[in-house]
LUMGU-33116 format. One record per residue: residue in three letters; x, y, z of N, C-alpha, C in turn. Coordinates in pm, 1 decimal, padded with zeros to 6 digits. Each point is the difference from the previous one (the first is absolute). Example, Ala and Ser with C-alpha at 12.3 -4.5 7.8 and 13.67 -1.06 7.14 Angstrom:
+-------+----------+----------+----------+----------+----------+----------+----------+----------+----------+
: selum :      nc1 :      nc2 :      nc3 :     cac1 :     cac2 :     cac3 :      cc1 :      cc2 :      cc3 :
+-------+----------+----------+----------+----------+----------+----------+----------+----------+----------+
:   ALA :  01319.0 : -00569.0 :  00780.0 : -00089.0 :  00119.0 :  00000.0 :  00090.0 :  00120.0 :  00000.0 :
:   SER : -00035.0 :  00105.0 : -00072.0 :  00082.0 :  00119.0 :  00006.0 : -00077.0 :  00109.0 :  00073.0 :
+-------+----------+----------+----------+----------+----------+----------+----------+----------+----------+
***
This chain:
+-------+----------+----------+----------+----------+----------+----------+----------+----------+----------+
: selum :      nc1 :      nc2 :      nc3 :     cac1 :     cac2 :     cac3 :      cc1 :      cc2 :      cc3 :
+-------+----------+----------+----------+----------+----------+----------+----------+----------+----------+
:   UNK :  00084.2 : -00117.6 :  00000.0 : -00084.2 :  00117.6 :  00000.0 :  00088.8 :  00124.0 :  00000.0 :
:   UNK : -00023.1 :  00117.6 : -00096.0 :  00080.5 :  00117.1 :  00019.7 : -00126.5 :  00113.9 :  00038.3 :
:   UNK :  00057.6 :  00117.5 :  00040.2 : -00108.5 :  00082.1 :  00060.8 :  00053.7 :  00148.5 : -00065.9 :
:   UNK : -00077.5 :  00054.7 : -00075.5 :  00026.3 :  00100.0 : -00088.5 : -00047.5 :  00130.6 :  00120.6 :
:   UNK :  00101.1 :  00116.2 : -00011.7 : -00014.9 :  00088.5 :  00095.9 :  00150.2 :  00081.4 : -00030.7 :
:   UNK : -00081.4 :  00158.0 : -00016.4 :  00115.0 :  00059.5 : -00057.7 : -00025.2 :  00158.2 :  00116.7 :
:   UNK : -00003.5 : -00043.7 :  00098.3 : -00055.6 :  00149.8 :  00103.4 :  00147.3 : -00024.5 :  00061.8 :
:   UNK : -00017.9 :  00087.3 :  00148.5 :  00115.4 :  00002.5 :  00062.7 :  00101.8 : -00134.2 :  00034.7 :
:   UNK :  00128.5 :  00011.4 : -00009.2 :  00070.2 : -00136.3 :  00023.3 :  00021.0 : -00054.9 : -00157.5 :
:   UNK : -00070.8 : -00036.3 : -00060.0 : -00015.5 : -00069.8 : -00112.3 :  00085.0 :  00011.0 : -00034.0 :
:   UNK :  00042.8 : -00146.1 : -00125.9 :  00140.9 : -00021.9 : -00068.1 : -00014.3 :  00112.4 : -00112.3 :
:   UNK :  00067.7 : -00012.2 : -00113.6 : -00015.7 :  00079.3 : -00166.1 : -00085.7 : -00058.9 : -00052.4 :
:   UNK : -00038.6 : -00123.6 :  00006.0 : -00081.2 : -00095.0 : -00113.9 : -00134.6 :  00011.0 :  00090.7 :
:   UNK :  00008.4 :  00023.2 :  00115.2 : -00211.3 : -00030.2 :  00088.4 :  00035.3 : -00126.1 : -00034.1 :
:   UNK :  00044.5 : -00107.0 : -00032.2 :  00000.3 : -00154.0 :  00072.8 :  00053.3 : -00048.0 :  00055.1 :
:   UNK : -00058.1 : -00068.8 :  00112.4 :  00066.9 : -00001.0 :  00150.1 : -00077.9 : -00162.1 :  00023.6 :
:   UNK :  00128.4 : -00098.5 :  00027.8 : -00052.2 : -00077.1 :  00053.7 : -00041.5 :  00012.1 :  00187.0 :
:   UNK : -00040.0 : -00088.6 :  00089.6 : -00093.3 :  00020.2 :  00070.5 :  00109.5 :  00055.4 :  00090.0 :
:   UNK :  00107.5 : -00014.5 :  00023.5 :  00132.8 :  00053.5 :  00104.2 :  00032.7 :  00134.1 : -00045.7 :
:   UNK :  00007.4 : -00014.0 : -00127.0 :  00042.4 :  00144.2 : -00023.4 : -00125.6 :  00179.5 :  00030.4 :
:   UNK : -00130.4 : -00133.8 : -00049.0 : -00069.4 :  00091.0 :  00055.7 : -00028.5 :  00075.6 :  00122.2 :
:   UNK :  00011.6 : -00090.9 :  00098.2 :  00008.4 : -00010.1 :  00152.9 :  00085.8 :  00112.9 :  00039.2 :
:   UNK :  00101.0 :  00024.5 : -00081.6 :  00097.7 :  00026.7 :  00039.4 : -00033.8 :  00132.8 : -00070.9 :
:   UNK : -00049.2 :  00062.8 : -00105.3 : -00038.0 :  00107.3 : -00014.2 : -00115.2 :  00046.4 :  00081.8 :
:   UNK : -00110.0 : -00071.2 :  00069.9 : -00081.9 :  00069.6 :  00100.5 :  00090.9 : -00007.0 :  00145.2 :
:   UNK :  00122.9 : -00028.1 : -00024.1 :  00038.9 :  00035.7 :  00127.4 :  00086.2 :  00169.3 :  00014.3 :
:   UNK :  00019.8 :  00003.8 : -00152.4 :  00107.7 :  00139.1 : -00018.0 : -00131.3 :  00081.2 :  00011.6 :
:   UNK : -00126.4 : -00032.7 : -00065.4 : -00107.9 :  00094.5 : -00035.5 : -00032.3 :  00060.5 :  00142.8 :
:   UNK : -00006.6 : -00126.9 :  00138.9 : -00069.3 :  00009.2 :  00129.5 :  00122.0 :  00086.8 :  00090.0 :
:   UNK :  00139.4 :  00053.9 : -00065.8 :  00092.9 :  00074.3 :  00067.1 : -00022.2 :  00151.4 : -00047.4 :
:   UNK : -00041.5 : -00042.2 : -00162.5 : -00035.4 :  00175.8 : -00015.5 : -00071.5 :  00107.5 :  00091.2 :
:   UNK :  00051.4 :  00117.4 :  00017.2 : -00112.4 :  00119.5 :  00057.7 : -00106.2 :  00088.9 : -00067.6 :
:   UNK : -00096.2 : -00081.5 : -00021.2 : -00040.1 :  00037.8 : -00114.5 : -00145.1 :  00063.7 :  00105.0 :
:   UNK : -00032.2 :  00124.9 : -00111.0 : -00084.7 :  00080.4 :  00035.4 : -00176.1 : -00090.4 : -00013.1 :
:   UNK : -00041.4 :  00000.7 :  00111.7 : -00142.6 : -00066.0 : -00035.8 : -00059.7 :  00057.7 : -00114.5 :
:   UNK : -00022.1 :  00050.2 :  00000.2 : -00081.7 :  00041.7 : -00130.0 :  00075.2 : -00050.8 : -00141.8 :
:   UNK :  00128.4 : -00045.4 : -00008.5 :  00025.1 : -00083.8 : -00085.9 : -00059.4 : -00132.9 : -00060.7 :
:   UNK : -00031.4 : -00013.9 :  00123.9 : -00027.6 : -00196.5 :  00010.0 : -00123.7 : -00025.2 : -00056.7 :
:   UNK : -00029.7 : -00084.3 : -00093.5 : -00125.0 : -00023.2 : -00007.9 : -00093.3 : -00035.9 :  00106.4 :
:   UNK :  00031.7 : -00042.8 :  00117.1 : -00110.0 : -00032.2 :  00129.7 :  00138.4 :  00037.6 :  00097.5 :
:   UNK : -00086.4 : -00013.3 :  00071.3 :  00092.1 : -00018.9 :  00167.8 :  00020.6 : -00121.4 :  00039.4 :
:   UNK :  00154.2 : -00099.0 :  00038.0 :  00031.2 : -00069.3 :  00038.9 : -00039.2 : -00014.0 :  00127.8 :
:   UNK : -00107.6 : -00126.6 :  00036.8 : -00038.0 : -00033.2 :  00110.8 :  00076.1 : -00042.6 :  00067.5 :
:   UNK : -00011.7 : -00010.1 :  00133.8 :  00083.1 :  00001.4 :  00168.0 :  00075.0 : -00122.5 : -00012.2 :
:   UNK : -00060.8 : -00101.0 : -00093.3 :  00056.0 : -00143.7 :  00038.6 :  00066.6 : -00067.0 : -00162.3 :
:   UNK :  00026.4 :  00145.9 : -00064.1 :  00107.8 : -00049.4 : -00144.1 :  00120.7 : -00054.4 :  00028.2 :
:   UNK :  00047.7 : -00041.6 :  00106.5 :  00143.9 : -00056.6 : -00022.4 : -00042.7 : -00173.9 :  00018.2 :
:   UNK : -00106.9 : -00050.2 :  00034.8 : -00023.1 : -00150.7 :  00003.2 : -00079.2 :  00013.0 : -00143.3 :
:   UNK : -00037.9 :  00084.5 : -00095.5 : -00046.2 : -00013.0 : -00128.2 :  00036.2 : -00130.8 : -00077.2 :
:   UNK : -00049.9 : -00077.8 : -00063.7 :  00022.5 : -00132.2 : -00077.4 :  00046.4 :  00076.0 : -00151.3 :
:   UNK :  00061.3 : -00080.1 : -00069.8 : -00012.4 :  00007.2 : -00136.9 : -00084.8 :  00049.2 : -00056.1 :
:   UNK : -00109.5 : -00028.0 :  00029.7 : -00137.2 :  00034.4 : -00100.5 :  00011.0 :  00148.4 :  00017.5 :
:   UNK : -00042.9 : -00038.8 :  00159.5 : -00026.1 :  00193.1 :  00027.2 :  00086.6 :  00085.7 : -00065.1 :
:   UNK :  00110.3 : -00037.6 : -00023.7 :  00119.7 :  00087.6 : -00018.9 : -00014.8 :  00072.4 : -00154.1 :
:   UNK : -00073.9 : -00127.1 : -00049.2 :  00026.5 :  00005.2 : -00172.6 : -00187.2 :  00098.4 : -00011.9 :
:   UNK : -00117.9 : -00012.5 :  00109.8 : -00065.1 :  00049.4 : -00055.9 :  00016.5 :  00150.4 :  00109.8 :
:   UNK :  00059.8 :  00039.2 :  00076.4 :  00057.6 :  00115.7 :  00042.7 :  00059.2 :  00051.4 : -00113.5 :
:   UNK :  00109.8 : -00044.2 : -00059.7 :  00092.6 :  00095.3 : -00065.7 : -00065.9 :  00037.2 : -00143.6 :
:   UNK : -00109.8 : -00083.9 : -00032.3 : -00034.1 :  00016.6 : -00170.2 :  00055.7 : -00088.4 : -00074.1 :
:   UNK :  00089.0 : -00096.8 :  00043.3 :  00073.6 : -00063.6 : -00061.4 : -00110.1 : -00123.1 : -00096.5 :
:   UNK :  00075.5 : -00057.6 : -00065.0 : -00068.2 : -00086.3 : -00079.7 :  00076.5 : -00182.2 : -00030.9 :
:   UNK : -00089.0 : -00102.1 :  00044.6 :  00114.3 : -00139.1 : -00047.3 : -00015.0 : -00019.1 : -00133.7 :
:   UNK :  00117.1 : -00038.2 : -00036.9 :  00028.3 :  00007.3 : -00160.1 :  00035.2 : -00182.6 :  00055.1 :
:   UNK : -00092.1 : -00087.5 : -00116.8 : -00002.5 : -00174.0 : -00003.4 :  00135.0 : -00015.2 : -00083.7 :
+-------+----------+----------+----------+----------+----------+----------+----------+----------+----------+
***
C-alpha cells in the first residue's frame, strides 16, 4: 500500500509508503502552525491516532 500526500513533511513525489508517511505527520505534528491554517483542529488525543485517522486527517489518499 502507498499513501499519496503532498502537505507538510511530504517527500517530492507525495508517495509515501506507510513509515515514511508516519514520519511526515510527525514533522507536520512539530510544526507551529497558525490555527487558522489547519483544515480542522487537532483533537486532544492525536498522538494515539491510527493510520487511518492520520491519512483521513491529513487529506491524504491510498494509492493500490
Amino acid at each position: 500500500m502507498f499513501i499519496y500526500y503532498t502537505g507538510i513533511g511530504a517527500n517530492s513525489t507525495g508517495i509515501h509508503n506507510e513509515d515514511e508517511f508516519m514520519h511526515a505527520m510527525r514533522v507536520f505534528r512539530k510544526q507551529d502552525l497558525d490555527p487558522d491554517q489547519l483544515l480542522w483542529k487537532l483533537p486532544d488525543d492525536f498522538d494515539k491516532f491510527t493510520l487511518k485517522e492520520w491519512i483521513e486527517y491529513s487529506g491524504a489518499e491510498i494509492c493500490l
